[in-house]
C-alpha positions as a printed Julia matrix, in Angstrom:
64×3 Matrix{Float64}:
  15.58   -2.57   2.71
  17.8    -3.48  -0.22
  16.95   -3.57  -4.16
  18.54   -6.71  -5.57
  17.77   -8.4   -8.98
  14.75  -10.04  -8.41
  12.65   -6.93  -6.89
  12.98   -4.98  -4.14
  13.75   -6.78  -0.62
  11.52   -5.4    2.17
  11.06   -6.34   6.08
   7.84   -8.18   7.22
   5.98   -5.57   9.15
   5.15   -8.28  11.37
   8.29  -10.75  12.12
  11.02   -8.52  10.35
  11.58  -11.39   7.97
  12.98  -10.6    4.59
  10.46  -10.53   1.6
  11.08   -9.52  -2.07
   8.76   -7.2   -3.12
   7.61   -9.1   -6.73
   3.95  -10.9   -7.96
   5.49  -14.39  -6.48
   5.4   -13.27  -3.04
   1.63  -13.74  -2.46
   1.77  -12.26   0.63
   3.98   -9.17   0.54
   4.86   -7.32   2.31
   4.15  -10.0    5.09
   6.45  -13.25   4.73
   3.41  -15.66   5.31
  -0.08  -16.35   5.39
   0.34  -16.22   9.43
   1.85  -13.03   9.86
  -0.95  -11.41   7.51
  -3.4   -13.12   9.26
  -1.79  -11.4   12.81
  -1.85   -7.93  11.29
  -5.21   -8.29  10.02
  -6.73   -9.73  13.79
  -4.8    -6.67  15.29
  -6.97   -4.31  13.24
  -9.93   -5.85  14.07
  -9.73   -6.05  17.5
  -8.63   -2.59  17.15
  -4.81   -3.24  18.97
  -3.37   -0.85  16.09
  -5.68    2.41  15.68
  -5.58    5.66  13.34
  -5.15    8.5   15.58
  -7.22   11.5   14.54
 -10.49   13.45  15.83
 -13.26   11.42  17.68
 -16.49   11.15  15.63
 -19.6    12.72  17.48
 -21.41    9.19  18.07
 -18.17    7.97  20.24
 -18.43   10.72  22.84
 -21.15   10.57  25.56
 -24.35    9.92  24.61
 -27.15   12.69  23.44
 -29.35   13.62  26.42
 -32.36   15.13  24.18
């Protein structure tokens, strides 16, 4: 990541592209439409996930 005139130049979580971090880039920090979309799909069919402690209605089911 570099700072240059224009805003701050960040990588495309996605593709790696190069994206300047400034209210022109509609789709920072991704570099397109397409990549956004991808991250966004990857969420929701849960390919990326939060680690942390399982809630009590994901382990096995109540017996009473």
């Amino acid at each position: 990541m570099a700072e240059g005139e224009k805003g701050l130049l960040v990588k495309c979580p996605c593709c790696g592209a190069a994206v300047r971090w400034q209210p022109a880039a509609e789709f920072r920090p991704f570099c397109s439409r397409r990549c956004r979309d991808q991250d966004l799909l990857a969420w929701a069919t849960e390919a990326y996930r939060v680690v942390g402690e399982p809630n009590e209605s994901e382990g096995s089911p109540d017996t009473t």
